[in-house]
N, C-alpha and C positions, 0 to 999 in steps of 0.2 A: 405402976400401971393402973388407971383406974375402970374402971368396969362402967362407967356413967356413958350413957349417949351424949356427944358434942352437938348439941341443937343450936342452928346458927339464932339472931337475935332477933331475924323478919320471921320467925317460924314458931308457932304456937301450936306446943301440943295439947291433944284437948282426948280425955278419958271418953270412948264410946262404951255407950250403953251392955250393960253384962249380956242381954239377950238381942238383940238389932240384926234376925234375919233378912231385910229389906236391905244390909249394906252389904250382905251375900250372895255375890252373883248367883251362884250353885243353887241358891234358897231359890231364888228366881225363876230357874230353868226348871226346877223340879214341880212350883205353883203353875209354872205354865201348862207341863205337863200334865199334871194334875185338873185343872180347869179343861182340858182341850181334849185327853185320850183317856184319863182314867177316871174323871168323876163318873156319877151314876149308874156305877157297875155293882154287883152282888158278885165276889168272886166263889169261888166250888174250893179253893184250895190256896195252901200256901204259894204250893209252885204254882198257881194259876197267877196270882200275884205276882211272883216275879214273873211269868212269860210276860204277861202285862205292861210290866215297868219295863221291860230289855224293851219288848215292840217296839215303847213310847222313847227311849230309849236312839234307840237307831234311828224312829223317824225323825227326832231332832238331828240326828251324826247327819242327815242327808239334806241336813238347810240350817248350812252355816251363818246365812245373813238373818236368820230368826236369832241364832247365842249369838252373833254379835247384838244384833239389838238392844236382845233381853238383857246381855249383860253391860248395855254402853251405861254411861255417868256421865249426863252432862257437867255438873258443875265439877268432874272431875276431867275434864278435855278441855275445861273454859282457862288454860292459864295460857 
């Protein structure tokens, strides 16, 4: 039994970058956040910080057509 991946002959695998948060949906979601609820704050506390991020958090849970966006790929819906 061999332990190799059977990669057919049309299919090139190709090594991505050690660090490549931009092919991270999750990286995505959170610079949005980031950019849109939490930049330009002075926080008071740690737990202020996470109430912060929960907030930012749920207000994304309640507009799912913003993660799909954030997270669509064109060149990965183009086959």
């Amino acid at each position: 039994m061999s332990n190799e991946l059977a990669v057919p002959g049309n299919i090139t695998i190709l090594p991505l970058p050690s660090k490549s948060p931009e092919l991270n949906p999750v990286e995505n979601l959170w610079q949005f956040m980031r950019e849109n609820w939490l930049s330009n704050r002075v926080f008071k506390s740690y737990d202020d910080i996470v109430d912060h991020c929960c907030d930012a958090w749920r207000k994304l849970e309640t507009q799912p057509w913003r993660v799909m966006s954030i997270g669509h790929r064109k060149w990965a819906n183009g086959f």
